[in-house]
ROLUMMAR-31060 format. One record per residue (C-alpha): residue number from 1; residue in one letter; chain; y, z, x. Coordinates in nm, 4 decimals, m for minus. Layout:
// residues N
+-----+-----+-------+----------+----------+----------+
|   n | res | chain |        v |        w |        u |
+-----+-----+-------+----------+----------+----------+
| NUM |   A |     A |        Y |        Z |        X |
...
+-----+-----+-------+----------+----------+----------+
//
This chain:
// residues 135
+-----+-----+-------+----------+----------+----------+
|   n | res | chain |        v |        w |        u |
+-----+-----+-------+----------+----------+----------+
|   1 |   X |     A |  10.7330 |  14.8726 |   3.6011 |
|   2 |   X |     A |  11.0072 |  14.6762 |   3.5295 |
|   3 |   X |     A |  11.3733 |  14.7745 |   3.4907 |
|   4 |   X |     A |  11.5712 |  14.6401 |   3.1700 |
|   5 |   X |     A |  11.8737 |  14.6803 |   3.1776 |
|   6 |   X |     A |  12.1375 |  14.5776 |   2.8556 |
|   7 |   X |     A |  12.5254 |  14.5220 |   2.9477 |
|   8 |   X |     A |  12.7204 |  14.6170 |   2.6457 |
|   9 |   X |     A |  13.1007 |  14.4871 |   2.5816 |
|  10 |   X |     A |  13.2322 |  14.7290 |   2.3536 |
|  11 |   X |     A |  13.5579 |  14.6711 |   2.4535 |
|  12 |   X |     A |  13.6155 |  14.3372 |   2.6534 |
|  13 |   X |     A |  13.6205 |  14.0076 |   2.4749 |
|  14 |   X |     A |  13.4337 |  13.8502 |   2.7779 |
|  15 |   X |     A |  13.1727 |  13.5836 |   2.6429 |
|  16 |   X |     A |  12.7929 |  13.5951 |   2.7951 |
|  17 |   X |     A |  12.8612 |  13.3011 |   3.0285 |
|  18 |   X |     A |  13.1470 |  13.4801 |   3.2190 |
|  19 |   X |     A |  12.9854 |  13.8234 |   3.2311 |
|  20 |   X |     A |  12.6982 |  13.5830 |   3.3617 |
|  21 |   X |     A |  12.8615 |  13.4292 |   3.6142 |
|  22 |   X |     A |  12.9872 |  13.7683 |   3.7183 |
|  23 |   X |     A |  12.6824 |  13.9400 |   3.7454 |
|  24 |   X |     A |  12.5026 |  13.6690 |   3.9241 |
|  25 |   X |     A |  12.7789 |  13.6169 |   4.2206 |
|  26 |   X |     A |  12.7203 |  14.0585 |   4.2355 |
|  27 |   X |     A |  12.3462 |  14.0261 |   4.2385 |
|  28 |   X |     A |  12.3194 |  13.6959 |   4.4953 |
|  29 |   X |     A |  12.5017 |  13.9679 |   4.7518 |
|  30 |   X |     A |  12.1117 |  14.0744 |   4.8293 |
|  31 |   X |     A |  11.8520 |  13.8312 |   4.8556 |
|  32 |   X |     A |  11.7484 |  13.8023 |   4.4954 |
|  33 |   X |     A |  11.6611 |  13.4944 |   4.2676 |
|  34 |   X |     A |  11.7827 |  13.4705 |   3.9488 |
|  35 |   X |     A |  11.6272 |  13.2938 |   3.6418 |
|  36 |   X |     A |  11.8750 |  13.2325 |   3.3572 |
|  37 |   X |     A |  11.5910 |  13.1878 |   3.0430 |
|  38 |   X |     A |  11.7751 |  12.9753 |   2.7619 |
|  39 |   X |     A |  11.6225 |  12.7608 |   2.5340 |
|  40 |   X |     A |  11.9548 |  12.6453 |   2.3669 |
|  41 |   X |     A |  12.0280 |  12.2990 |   2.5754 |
|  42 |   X |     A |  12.4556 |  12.3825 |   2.4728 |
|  43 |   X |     A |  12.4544 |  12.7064 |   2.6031 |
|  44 |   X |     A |  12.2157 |  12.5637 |   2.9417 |
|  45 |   X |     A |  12.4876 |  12.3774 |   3.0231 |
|  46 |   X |     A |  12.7846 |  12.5863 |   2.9883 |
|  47 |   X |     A |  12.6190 |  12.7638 |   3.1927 |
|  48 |   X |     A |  12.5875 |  12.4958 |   3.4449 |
|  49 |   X |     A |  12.9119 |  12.3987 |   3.4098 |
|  50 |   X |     A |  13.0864 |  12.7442 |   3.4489 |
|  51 |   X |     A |  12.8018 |  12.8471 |   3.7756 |
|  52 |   X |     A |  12.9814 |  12.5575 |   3.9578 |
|  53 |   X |     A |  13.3385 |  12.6580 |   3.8655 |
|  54 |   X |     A |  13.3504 |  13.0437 |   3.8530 |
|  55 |   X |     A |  13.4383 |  13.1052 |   4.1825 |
|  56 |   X |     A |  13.6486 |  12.8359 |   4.3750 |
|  57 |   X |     A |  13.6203 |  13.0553 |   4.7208 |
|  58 |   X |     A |  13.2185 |  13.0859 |   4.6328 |
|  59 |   X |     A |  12.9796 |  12.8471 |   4.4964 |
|  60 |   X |     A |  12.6736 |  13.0191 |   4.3119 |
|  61 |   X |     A |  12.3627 |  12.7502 |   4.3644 |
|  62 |   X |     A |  12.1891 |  12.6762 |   4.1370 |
|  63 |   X |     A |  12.0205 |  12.4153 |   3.8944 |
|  64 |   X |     A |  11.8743 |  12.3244 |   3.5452 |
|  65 |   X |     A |  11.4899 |  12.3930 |   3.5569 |
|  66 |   X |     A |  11.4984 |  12.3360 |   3.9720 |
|  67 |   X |     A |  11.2693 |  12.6599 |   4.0537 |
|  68 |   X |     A |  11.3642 |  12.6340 |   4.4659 |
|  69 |   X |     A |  11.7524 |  12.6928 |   4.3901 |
|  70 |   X |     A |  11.8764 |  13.0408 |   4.4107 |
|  71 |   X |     A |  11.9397 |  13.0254 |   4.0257 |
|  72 |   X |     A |  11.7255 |  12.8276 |   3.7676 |
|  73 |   X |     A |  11.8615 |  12.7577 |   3.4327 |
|  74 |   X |     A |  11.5473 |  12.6851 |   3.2189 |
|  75 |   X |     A |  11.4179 |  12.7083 |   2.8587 |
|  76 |   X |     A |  11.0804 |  12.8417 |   3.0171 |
|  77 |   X |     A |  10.9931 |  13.1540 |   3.2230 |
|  78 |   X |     A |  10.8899 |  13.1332 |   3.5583 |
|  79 |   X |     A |  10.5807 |  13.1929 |   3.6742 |
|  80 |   X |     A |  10.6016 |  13.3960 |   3.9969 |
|  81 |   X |     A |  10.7010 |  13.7649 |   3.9186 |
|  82 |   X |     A |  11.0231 |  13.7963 |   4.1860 |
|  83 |   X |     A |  11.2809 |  13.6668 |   4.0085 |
|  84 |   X |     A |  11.5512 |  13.8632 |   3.8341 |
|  85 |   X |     A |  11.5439 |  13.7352 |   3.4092 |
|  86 |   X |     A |  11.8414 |  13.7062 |   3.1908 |
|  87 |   X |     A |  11.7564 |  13.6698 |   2.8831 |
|  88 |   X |     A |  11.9478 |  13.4798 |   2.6842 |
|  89 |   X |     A |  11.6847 |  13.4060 |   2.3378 |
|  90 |   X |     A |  11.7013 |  13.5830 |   2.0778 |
|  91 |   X |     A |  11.4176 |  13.8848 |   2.1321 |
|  92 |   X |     A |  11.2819 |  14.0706 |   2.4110 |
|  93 |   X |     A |  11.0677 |  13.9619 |   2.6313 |
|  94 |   X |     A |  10.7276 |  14.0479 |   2.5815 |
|  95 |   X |     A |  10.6114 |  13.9716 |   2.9489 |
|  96 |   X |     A |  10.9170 |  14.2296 |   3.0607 |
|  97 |   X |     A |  10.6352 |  14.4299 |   3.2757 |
|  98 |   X |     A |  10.6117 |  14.0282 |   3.5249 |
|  99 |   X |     A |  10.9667 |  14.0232 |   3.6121 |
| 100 |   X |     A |  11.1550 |  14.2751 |   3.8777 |
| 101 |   X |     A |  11.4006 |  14.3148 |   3.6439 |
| 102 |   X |     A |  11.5173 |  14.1834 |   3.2824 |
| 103 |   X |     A |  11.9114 |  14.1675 |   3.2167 |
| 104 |   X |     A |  12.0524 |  14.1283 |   2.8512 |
| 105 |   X |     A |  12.3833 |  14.0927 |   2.8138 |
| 106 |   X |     A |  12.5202 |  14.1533 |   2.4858 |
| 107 |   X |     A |  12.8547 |  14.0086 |   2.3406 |
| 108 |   X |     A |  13.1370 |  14.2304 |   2.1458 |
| 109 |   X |     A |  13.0443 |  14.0346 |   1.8231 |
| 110 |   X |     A |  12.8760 |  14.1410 |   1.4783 |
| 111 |   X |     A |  12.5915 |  13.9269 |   1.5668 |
| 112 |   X |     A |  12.4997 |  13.9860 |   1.9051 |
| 113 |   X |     A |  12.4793 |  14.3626 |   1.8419 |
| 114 |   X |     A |  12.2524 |  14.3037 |   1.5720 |
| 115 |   X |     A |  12.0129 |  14.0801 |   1.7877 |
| 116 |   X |     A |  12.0782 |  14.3351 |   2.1125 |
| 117 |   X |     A |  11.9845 |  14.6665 |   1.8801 |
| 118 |   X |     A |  11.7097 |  14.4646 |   1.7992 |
| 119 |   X |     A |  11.5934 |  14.3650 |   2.1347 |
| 120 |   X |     A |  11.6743 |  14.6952 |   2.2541 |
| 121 |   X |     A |  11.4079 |  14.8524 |   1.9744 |
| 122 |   X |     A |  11.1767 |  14.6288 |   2.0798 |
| 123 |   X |     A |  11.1613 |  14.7524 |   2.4577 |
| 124 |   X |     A |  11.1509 |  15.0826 |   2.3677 |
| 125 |   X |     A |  10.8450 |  15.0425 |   2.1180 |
| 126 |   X |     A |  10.7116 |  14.8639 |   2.4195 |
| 127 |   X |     A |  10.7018 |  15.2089 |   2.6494 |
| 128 |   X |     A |  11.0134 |  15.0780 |   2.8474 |
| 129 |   X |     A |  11.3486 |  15.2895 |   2.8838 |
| 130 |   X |     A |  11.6535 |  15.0203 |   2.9140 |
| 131 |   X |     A |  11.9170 |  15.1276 |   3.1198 |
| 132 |   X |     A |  12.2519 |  15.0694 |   2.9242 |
| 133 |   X |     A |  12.6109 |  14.9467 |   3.0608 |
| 134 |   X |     A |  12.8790 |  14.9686 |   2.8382 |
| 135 |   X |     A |  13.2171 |  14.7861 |   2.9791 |
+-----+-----+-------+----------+----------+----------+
//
């Protein structure tokens, strides 16, 4: 089964695309693929923008709906089952059980803890147990 797991900022101001970028560099350290799943084209390409500038000492490869690079950026899921899925839409993922691994990450906003209470329902009524980060 897959693992879900929700990072929480209770705390830290740190916006999704940081925490993103973060996470991503962490994960790469194994050989993993990551699929960033983002329908909103604004938010794509923050994300695109901020993958090629995070690190200055480490680039994080990667590309807008390009499923060979190490990290696609696309508004659709893939279709092979080994990549790592960060969710970035609005409601769980109903296909959680095809992907290694599903990450949400949930801003310290009003609004995002609405939608990630939400999501985090959802799993849960779905038979899965997320695994929670709070930072």
């Amino acid at each position: 089964m897959a693992k879900v797991s929700f990072y929480l900022f209770e705390k830290s101001p740190e916006r999704q695309v940081e925490s993103t970028c973060r996470l991503c560099r962490k994960i790469l350290r194994q050989p993993e693929r990551i699929w960033l799943y983002c329908a909103d084209a604004d938010l794509q390409q923050q994300l695109d923008e901020r993958l090629w500038s995070f690190d200055p000492t480490g680039f994080i490869p990667h590309g807008i709906d390009q499923v060979d690079a190490t990290v696609c950026i696309s508004a659709q899921l893939p279709e092979q089952s080994d990549w790592i899925v960060f969710n970035f839409n609005d409601q769980a993922l109903e296909q959680f059980a095809s992907f290694s691994h599903i990450i949400e990450i949930i801003e310290n906003n009003e609004a995002a803890k609405i939608i990630g209470r939400e999501k985090y329902k959802h799993y849960r009524k779905l038979g899965v147990q997320p695994n929670t980060h709070k930072l």
